[in-house]
C-alpha positions as CSV (number, residue, x, y, z in Angstrom):
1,X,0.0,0.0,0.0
2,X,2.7,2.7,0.9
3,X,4.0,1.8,-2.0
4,X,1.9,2.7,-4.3
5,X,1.3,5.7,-3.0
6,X,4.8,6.9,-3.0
7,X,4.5,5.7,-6.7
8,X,1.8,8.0,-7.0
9,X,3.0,11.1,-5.3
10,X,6.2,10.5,-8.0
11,X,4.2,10.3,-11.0
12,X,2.1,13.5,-9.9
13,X,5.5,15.3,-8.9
14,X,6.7,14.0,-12.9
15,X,3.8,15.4,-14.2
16,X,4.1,18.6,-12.2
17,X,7.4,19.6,-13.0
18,X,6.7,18.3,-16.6
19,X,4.0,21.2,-17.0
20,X,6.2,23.5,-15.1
21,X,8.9,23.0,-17.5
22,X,6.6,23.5,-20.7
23,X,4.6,26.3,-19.7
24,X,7.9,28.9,-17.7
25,X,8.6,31.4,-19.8
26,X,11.6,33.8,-20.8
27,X,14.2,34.0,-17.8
28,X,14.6,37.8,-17.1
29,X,17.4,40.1,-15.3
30,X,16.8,41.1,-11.8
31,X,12.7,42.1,-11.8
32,X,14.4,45.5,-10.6
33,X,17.4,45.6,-13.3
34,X,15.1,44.7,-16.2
35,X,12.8,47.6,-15.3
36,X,15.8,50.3,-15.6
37,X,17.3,48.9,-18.4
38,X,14.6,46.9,-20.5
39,X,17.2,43.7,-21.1
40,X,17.1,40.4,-20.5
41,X,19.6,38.3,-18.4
42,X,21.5,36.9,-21.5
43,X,22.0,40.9,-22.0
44,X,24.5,41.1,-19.1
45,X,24.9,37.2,-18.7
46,X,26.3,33.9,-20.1
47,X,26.4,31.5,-17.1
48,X,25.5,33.0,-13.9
49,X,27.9,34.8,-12.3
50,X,29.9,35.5,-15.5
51,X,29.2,39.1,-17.4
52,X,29.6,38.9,-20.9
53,X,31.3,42.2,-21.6
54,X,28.5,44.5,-21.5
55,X,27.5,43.0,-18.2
56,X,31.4,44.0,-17.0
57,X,30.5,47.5,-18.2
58,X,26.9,47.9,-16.8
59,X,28.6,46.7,-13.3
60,X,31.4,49.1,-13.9
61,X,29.7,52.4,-14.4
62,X,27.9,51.5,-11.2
63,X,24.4,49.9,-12.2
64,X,23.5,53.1,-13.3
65,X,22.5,52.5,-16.9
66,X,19.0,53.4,-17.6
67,X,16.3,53.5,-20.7
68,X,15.2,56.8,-18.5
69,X,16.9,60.2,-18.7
70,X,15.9,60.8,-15.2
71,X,18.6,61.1,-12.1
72,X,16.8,58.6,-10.4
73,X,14.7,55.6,-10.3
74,X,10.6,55.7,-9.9
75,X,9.6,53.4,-8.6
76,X,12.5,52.3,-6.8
77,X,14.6,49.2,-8.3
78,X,13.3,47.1,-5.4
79,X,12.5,43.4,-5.6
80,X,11.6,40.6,-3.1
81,X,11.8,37.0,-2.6
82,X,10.1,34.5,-0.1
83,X,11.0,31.1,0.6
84,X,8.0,28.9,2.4
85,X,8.1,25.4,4.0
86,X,6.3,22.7,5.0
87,X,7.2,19.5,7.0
88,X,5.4,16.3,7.0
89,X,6.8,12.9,8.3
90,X,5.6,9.7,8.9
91,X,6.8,9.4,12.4
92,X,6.7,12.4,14.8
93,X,9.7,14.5,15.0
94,X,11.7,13.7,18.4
95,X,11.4,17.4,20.3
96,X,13.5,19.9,19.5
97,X,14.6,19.0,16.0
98,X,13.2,22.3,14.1
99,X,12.7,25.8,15.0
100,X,9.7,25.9,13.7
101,X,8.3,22.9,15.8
102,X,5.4,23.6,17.6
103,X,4.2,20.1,17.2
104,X,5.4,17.0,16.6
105,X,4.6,16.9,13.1
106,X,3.7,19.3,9.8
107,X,5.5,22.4,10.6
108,X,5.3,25.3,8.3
109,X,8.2,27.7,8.0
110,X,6.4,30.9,7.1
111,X,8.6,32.6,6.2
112,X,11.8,30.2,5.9
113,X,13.6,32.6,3.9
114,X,13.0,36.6,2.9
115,X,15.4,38.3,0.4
116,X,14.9,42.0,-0.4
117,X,16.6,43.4,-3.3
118,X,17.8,46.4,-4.2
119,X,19.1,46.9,-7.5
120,X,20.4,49.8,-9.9
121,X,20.3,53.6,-9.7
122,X,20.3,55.2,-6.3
123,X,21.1,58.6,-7.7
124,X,22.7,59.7,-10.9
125,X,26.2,57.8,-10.8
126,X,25.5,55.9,-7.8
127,X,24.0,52.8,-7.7
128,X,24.1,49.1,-5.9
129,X,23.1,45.5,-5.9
130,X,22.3,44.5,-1.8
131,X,20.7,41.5,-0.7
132,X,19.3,41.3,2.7
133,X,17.9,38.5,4.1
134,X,15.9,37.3,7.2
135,X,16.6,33.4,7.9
136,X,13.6,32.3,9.4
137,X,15.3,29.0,11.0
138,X,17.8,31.5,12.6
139,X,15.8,34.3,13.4
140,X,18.4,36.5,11.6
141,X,18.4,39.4,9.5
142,X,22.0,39.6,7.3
143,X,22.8,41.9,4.3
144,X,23.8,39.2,2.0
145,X,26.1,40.4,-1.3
146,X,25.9,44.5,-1.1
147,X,27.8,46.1,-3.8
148,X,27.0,50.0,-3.7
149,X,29.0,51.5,-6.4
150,X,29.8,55.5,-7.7
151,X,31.1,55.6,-11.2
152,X,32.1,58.3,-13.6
153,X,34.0,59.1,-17.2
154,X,35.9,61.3,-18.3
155,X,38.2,61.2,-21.6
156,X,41.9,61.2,-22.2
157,X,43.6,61.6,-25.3
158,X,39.8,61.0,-26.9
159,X,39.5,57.4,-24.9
160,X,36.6,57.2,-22.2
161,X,38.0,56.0,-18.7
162,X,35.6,54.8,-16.6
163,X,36.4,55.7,-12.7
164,X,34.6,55.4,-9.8
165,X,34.2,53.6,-6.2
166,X,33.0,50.8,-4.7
167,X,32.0,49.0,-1.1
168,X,30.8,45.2,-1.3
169,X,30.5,42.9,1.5
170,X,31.7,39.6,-1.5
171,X,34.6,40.6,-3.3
172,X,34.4,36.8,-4.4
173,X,32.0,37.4,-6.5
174,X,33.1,39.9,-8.3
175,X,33.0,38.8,-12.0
């Protein structure tokens, strides 16, 4: 008997992810990078992380490339992510084995992970990529990869050089 059923929760997870991988759709950038910009990830992308080498240059000049002439973003180049769970055994859980447990059995994590994004133009030549993130198992709040960047050029000898600053919490990540 538990057999077949774990035969048919397989075949109706097959089928699920079969109609999940027919029906997605074109991946996009960042929600908050494809608004400013109007690109799709292959734009800046060829295997995440890499940057092809316009990606290198939109992440140079400090995330601040925009379809907009305007100083700033509206609305701002926020995005969010949440991350639910849910727990079901066939035996009960001994005590104390999740954070979440408030029973012996089917424990929901709401949420078990929160990412808010913020991504592109702060102001004019200053922009960022941070991450922060509250880890529900945890009860933590981190900032996660924060890259704030100011960026500027100038010419020399009729050659742009691109300048500029930057403060990041993952310099191994840098592309």
């Amino acid at each position: 008997m538990r057999q077949n059923m774990l035969k048919g929760v397989g075949l109706a997870l097959g089928v699920i992810a079969l109609i999940l991988l027919f029906t997605t759709t074109k991946s996009l950038a960042v929600p908050s990078f494809k608004r400013q910009t109007g690109m799709s990830c292959t734009a800046c992308h060829t295997v995440w992380p890499e940057l092809t080498p316009f990606g290198r240059h939109f992440k140079l000049t400090g995330y601040t490339m925009s379809k907009s002439n305007k100083p700033y973003q509206m609305p701002p180049p926020i995005a969010g992510l949440v991350q639910l769970s849910f727990t079901h055994t066939d035996k009960s859980l001994p005590p104390g084995t999740s954070p979440f447990q408030s029973q012996s059995n089917d424990n929901v994590g709401i949420p078990q992970e929160m990412s808010l994004y913020y991504a592109g133009k702060i102001y004019d030549k200053l922009g960022a990529f941070c991450q922060g993130t509250y880890d529900g198992l945890s009860n933590k709040f981190l900032l996660d990869m924060t890259d704030i960047r100011y960026a500027n050029t100038f010419k020399i000898g009729g050659k742009p050089l691109i300048w500029g600053l930057t403060v990041n919490n993952s310099p191994t990540i840098e592309d």
